[in-house]
N, CA, C and O atoms as a GROMACS GRO file, in nm:
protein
  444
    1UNK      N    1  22.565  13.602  14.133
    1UNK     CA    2  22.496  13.683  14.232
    1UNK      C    3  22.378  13.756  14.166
    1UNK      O    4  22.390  13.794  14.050
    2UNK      N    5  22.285  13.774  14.224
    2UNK     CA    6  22.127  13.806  14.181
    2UNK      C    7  22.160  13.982  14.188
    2UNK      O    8  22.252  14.028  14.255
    3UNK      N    9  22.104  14.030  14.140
    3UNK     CA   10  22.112  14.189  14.114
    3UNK      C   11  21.984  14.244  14.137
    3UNK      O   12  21.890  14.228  14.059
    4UNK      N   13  21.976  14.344  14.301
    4UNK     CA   14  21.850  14.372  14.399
    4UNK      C   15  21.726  14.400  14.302
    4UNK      O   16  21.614  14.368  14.341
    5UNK      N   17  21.742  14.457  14.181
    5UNK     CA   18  21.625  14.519  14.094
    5UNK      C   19  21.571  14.426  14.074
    5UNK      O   20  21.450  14.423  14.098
    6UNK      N   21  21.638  14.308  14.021
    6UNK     CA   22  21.574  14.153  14.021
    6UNK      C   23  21.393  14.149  14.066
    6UNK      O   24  21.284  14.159  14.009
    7UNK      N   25  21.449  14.126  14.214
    7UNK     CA   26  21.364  14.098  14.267
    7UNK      C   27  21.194  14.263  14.332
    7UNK      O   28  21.095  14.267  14.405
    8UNK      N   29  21.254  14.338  14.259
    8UNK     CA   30  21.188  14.448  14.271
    8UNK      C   31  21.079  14.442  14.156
    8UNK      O   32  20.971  14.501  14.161
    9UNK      N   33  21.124  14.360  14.051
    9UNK     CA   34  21.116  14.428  13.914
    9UNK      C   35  21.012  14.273  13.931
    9UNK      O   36  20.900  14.299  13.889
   10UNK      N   37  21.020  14.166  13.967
   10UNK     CA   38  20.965  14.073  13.977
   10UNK      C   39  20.805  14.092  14.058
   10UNK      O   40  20.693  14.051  14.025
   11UNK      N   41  20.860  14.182  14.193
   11UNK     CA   42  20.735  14.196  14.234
   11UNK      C   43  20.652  14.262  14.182
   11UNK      O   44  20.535  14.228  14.201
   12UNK      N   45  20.676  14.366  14.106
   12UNK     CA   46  20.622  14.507  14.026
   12UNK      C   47  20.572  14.431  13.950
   12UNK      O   48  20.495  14.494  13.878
   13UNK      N   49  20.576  14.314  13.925
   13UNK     CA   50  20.476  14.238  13.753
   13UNK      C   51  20.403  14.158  13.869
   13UNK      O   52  20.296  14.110  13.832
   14UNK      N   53  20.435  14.132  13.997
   14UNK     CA   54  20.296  14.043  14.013
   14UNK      C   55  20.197  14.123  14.094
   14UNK      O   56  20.101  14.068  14.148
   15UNK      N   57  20.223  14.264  14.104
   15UNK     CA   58  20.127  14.349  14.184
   15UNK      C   59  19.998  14.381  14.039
   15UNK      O   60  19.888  14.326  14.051
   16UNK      N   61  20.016  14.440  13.954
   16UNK     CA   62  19.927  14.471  13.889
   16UNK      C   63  19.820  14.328  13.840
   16UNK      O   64  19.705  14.333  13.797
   17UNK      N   65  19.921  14.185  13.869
   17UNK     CA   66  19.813  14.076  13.822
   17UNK      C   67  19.718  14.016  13.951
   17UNK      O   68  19.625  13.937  13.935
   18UNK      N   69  19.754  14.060  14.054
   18UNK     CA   70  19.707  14.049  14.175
   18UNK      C   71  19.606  14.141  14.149
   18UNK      O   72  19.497  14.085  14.135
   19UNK      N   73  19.604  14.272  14.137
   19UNK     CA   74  19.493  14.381  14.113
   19UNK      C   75  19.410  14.321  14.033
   19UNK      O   76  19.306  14.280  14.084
   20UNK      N   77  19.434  14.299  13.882
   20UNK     CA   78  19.383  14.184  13.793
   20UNK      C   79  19.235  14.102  13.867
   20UNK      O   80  19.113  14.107  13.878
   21UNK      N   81  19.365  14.025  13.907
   21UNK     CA   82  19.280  13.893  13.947
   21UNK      C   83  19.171  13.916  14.080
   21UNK      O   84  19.082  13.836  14.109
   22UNK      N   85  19.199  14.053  14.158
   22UNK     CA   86  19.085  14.075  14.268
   22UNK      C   87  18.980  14.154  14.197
   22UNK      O   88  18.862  14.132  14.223
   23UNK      N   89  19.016  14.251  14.102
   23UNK     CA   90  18.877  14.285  13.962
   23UNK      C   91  18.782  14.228  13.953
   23UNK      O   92  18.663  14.247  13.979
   24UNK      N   93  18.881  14.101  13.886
   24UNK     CA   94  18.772  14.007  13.795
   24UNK      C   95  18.686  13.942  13.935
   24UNK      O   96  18.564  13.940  13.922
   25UNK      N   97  18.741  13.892  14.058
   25UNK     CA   98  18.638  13.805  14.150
   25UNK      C   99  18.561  13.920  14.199
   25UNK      O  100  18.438  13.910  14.204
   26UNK      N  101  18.619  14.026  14.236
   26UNK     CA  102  18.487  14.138  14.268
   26UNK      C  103  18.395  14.153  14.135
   26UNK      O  104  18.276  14.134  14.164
   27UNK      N  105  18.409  14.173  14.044
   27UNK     CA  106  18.317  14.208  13.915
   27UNK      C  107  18.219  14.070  13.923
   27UNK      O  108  18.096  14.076  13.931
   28UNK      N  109  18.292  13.951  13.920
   28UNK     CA  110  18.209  13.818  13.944
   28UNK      C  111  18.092  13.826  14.041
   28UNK      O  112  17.975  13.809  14.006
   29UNK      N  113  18.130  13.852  14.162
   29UNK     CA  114  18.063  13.874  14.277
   29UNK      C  115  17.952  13.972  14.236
   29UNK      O  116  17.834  13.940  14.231
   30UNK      N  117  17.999  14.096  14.207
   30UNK     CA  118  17.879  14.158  14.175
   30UNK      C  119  17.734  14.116  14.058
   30UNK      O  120  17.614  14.142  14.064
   31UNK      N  121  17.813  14.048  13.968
   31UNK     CA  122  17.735  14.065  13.803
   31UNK      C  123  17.656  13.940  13.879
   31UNK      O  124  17.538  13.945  13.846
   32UNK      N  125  17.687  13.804  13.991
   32UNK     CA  126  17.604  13.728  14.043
   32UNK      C  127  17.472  13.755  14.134
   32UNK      O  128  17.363  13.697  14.139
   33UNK      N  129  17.547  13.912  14.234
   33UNK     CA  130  17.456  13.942  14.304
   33UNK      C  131  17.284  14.026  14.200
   33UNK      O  132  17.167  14.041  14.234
   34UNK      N  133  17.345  14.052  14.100
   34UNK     CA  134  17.282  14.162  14.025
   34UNK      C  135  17.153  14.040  13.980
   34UNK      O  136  17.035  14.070  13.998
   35UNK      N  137  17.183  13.929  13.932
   35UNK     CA  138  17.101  13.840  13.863
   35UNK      C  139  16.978  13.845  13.917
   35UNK      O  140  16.970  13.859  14.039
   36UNK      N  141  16.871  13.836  13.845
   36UNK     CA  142  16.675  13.815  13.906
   36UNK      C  143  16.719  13.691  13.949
   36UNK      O  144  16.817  13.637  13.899
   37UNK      N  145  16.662  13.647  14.029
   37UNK     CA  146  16.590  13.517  14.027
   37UNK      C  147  16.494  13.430  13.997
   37UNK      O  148  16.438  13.492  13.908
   38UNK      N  149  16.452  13.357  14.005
   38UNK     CA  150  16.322  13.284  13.938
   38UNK      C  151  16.195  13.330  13.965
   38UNK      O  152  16.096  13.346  13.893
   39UNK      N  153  16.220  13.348  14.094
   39UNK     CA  154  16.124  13.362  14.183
   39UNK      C  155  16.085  13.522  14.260
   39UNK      O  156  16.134  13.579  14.357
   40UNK      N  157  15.966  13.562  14.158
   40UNK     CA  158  15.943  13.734  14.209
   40UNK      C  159  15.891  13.740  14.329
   40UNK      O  160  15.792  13.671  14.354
   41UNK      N  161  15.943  13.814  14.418
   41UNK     CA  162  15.857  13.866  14.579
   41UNK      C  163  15.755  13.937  14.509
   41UNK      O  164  15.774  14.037  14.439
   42UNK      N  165  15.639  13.876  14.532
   42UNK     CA  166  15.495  13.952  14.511
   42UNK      C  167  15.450  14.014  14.635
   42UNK      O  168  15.473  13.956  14.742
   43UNK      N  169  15.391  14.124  14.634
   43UNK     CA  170  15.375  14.205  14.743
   43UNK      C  171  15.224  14.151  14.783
   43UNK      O  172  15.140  14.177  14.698
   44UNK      N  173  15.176  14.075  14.904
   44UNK     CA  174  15.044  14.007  14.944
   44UNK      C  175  14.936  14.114  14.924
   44UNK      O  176  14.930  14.223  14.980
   45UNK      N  177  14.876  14.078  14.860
   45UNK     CA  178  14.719  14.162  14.832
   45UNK      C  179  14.609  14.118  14.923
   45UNK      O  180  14.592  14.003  14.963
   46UNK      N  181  14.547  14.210  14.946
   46UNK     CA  182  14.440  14.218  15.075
   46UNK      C  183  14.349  14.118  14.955
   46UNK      O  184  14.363  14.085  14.837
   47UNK      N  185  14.228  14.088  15.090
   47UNK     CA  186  14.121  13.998  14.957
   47UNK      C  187  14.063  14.141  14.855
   47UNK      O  188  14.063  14.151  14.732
   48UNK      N  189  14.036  14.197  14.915
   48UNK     CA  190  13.953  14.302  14.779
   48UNK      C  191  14.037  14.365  14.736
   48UNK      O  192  13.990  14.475  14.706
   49UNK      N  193  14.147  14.360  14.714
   49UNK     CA  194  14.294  14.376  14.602
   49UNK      C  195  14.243  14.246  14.534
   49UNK      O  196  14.149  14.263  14.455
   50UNK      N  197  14.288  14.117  14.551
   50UNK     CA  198  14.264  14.025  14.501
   50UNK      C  199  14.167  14.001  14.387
   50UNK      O  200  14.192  13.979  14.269
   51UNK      N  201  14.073  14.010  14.438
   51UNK     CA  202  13.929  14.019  14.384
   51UNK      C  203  13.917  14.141  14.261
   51UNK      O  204  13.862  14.121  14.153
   52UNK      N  205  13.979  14.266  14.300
   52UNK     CA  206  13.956  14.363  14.222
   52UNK      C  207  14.062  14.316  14.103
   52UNK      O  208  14.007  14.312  13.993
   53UNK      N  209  14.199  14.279  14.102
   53UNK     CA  210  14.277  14.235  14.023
   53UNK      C  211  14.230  14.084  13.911
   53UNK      O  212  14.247  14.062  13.792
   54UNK      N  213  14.160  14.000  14.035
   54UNK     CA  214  14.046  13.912  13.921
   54UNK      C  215  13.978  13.973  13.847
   54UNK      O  216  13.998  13.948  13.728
   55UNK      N  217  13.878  14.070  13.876
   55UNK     CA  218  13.783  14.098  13.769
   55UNK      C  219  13.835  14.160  13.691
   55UNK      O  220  13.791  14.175  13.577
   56UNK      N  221  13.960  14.218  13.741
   56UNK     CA  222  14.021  14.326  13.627
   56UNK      C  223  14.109  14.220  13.481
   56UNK      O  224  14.103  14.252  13.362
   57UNK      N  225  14.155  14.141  13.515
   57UNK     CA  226  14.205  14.024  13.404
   57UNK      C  227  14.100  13.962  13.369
   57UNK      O  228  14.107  13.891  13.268
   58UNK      N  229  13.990  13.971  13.434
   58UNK     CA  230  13.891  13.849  13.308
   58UNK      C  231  13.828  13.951  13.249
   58UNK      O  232  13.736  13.920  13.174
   59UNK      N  233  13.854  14.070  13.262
   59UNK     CA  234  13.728  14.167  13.173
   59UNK      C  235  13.863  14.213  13.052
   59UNK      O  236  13.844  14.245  12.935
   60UNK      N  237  13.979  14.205  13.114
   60UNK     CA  238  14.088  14.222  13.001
   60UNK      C  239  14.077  14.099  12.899
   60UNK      O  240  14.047  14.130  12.784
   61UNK      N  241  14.095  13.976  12.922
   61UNK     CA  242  14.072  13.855  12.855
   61UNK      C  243  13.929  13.837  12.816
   61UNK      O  244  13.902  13.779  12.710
   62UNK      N  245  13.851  13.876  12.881
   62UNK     CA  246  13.709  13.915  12.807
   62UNK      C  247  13.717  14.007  12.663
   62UNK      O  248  13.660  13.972  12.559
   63UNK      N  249  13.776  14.096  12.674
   63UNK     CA  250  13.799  14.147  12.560
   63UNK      C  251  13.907  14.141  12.423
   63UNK      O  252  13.939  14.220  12.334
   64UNK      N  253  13.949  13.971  12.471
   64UNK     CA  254  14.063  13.968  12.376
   64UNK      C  255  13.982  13.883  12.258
   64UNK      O  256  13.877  13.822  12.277
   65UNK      N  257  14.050  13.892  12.136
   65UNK     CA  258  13.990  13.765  12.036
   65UNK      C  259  13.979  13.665  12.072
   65UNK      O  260  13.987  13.646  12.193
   66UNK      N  261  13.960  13.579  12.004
   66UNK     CA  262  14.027  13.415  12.038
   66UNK      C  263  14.155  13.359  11.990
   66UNK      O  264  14.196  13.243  11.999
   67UNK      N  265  14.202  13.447  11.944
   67UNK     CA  266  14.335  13.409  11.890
   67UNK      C  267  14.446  13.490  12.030
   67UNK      O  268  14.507  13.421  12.112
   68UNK      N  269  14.450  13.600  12.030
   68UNK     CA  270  14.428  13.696  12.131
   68UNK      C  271  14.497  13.612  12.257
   68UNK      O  272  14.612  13.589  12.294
   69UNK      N  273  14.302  13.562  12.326
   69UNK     CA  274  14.302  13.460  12.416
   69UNK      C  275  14.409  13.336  12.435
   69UNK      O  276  14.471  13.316  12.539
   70UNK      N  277  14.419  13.268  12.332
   70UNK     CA  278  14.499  13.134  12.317
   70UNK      C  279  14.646  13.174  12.307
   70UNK      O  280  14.731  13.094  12.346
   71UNK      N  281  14.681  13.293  12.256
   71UNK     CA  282  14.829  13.339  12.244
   71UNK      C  283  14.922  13.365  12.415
   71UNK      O  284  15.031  13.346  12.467
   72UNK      N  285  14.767  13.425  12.446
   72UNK     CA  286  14.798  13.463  12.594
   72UNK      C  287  14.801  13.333  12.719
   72UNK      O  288  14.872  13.317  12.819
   73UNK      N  289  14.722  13.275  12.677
   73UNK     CA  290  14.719  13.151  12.747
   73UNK      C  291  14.845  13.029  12.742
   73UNK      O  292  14.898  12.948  12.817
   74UNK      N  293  14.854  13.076  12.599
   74UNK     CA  294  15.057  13.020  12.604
   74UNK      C  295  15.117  13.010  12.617
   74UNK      O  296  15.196  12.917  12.622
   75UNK      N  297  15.112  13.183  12.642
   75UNK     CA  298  15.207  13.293  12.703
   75UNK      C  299  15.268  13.211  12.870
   75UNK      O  300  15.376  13.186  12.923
   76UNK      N  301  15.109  13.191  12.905
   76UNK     CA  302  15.102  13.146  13.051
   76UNK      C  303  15.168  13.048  13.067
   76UNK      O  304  15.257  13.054  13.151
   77UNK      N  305  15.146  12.926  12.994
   77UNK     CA  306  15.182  12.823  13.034
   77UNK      C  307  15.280  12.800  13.020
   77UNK      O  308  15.312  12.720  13.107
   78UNK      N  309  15.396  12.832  12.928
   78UNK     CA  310  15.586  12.884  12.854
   78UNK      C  311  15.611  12.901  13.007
   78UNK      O  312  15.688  12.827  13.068
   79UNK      N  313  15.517  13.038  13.086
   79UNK     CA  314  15.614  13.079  13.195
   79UNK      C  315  15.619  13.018  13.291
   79UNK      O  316  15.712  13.026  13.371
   80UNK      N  317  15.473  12.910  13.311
   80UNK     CA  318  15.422  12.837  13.436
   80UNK      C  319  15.590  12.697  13.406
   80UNK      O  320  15.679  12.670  13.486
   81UNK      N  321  15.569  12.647  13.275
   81UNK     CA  322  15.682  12.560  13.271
   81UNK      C  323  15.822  12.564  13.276
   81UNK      O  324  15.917  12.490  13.304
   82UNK      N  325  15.800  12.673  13.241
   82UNK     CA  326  16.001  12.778  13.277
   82UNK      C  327  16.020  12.775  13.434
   82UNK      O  328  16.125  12.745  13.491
   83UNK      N  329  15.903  12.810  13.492
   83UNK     CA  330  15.944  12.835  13.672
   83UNK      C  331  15.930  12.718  13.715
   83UNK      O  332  15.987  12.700  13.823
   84UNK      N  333  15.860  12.605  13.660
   84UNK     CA  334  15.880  12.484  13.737
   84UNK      C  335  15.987  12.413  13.681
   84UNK      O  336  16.030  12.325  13.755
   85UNK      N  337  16.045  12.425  13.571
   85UNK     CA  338  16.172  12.351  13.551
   85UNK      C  339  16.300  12.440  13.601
   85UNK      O  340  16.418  12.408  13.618
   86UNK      N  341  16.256  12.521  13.611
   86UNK     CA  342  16.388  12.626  13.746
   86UNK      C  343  16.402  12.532  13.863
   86UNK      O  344  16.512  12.488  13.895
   87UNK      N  345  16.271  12.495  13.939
   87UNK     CA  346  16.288  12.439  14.060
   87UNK      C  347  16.357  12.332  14.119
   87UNK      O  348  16.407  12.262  14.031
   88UNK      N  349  16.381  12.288  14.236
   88UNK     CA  350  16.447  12.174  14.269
   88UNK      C  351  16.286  12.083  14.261
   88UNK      O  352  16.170  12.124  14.258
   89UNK      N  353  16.353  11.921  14.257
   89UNK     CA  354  16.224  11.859  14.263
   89UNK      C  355  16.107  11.886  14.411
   89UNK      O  356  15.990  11.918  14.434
   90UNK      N  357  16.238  11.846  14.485
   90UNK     CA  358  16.159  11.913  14.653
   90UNK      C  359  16.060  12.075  14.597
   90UNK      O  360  15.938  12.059  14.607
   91UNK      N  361  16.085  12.154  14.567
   91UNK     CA  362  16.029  12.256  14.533
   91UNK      C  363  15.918  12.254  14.471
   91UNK      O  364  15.823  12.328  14.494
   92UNK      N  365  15.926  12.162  14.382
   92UNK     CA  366  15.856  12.139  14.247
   92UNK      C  367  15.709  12.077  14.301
   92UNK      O  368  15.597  12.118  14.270
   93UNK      N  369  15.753  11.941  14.411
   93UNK     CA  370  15.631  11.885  14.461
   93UNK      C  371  15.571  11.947  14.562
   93UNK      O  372  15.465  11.894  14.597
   94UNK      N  373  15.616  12.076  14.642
   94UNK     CA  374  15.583  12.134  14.742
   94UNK      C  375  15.488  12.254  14.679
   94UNK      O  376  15.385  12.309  14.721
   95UNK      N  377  15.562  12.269  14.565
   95UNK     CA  378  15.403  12.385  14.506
   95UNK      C  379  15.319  12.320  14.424
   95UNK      O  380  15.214  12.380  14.398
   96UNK      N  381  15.337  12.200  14.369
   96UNK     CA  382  15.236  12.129  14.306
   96UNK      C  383  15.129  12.113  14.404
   96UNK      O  384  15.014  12.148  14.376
   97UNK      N  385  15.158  12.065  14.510
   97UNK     CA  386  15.067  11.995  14.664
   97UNK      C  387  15.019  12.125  14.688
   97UNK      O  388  14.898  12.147  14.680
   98UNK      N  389  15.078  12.192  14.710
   98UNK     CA  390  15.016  12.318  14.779
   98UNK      C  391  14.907  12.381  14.667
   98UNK      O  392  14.796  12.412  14.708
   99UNK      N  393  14.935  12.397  14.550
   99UNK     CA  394  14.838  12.416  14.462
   99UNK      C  395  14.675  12.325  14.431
   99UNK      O  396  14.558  12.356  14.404
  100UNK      N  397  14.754  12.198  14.455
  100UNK     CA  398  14.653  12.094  14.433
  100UNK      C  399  14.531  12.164  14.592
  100UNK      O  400  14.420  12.216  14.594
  101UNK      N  401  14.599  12.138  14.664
  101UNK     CA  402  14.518  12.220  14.810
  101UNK      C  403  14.427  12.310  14.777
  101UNK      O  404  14.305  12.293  14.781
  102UNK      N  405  14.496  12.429  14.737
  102UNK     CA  406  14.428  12.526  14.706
  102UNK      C  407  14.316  12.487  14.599
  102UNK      O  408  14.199  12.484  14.638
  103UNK      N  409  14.341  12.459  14.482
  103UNK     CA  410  14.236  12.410  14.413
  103UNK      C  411  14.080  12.346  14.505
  103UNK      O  412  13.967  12.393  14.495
  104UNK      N  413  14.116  12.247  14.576
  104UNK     CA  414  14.031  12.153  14.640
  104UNK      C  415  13.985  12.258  14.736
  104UNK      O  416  13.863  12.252  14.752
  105UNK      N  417  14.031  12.332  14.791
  105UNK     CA  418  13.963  12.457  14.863
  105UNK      C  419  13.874  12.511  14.795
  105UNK      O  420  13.753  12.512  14.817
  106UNK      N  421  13.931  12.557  14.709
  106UNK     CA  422  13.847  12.636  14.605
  106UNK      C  423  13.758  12.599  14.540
  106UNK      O  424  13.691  12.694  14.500
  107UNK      N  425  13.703  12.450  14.489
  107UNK     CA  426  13.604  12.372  14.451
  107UNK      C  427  13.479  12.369  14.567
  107UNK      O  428  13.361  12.388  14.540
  108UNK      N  429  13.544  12.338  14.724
  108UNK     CA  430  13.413  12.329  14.796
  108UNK      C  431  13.372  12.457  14.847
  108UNK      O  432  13.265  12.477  14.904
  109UNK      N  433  13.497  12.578  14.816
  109UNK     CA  434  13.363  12.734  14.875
  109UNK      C  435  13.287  12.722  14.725
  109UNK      O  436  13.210  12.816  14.704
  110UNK      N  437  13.293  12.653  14.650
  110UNK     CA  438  13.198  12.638  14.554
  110UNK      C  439  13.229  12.797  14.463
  110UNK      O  440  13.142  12.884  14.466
  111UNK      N  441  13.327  12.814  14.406
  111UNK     CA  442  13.390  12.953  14.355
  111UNK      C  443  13.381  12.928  14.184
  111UNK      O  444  13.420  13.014  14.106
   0.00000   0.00000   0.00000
């Protein structure tokens, strides 16, 4: 015959691993929600934001060395290839195209 504490004493060890185990998936949940993503929300700049933020980086890169220059330009391209190998391919060809666009825009206002 089983003796009542038995089964008291049984549940009492699986309550604290139950607590345990809802911790760790809440802590999971959170430390996932917490993560950046790839992809920063840039806040849309009016055109003369735009414009003012252009001249303001080429007069910064205007004043860099050439070593300076090329370090920074590295800089660029490390991050340009980090965010496109983040992407899905669908992603990947949808901002390539869309870039290519823009470019070809930007060639005939003759800029």
């Amino acid at each position: 015959m089983q003796h009542p504490t038995d089964k008291t004493t049984r549940l009492m060890n699986v309550k604290p691993m139950l607590v345990a185990v809802a911790a760790v998936l809440l802590s999971v949940g959170a430390y996932a929600q917490s993560q950046t993503q790839v992809y920063k929300v840039k806040p849309k700049l009016t055109p003369e934001q735009r414009e003012a933020k252009r001249a303001e980086m080429k007069a910064k890169i205007a004043q860099m060395t050439p070593e300076e220059r090329a370090a920074f330009k590295k800089a660029r391209h490390e991050q340009m290839q980090a965010r496109l190998n983040a992407m899905t391919p669908e992603q990947r060809a949808k901002f390539l195209e869309r870039r290519r666009q823009h470019k070809a825009q930007h060639d005939q206002e003759g800029k």
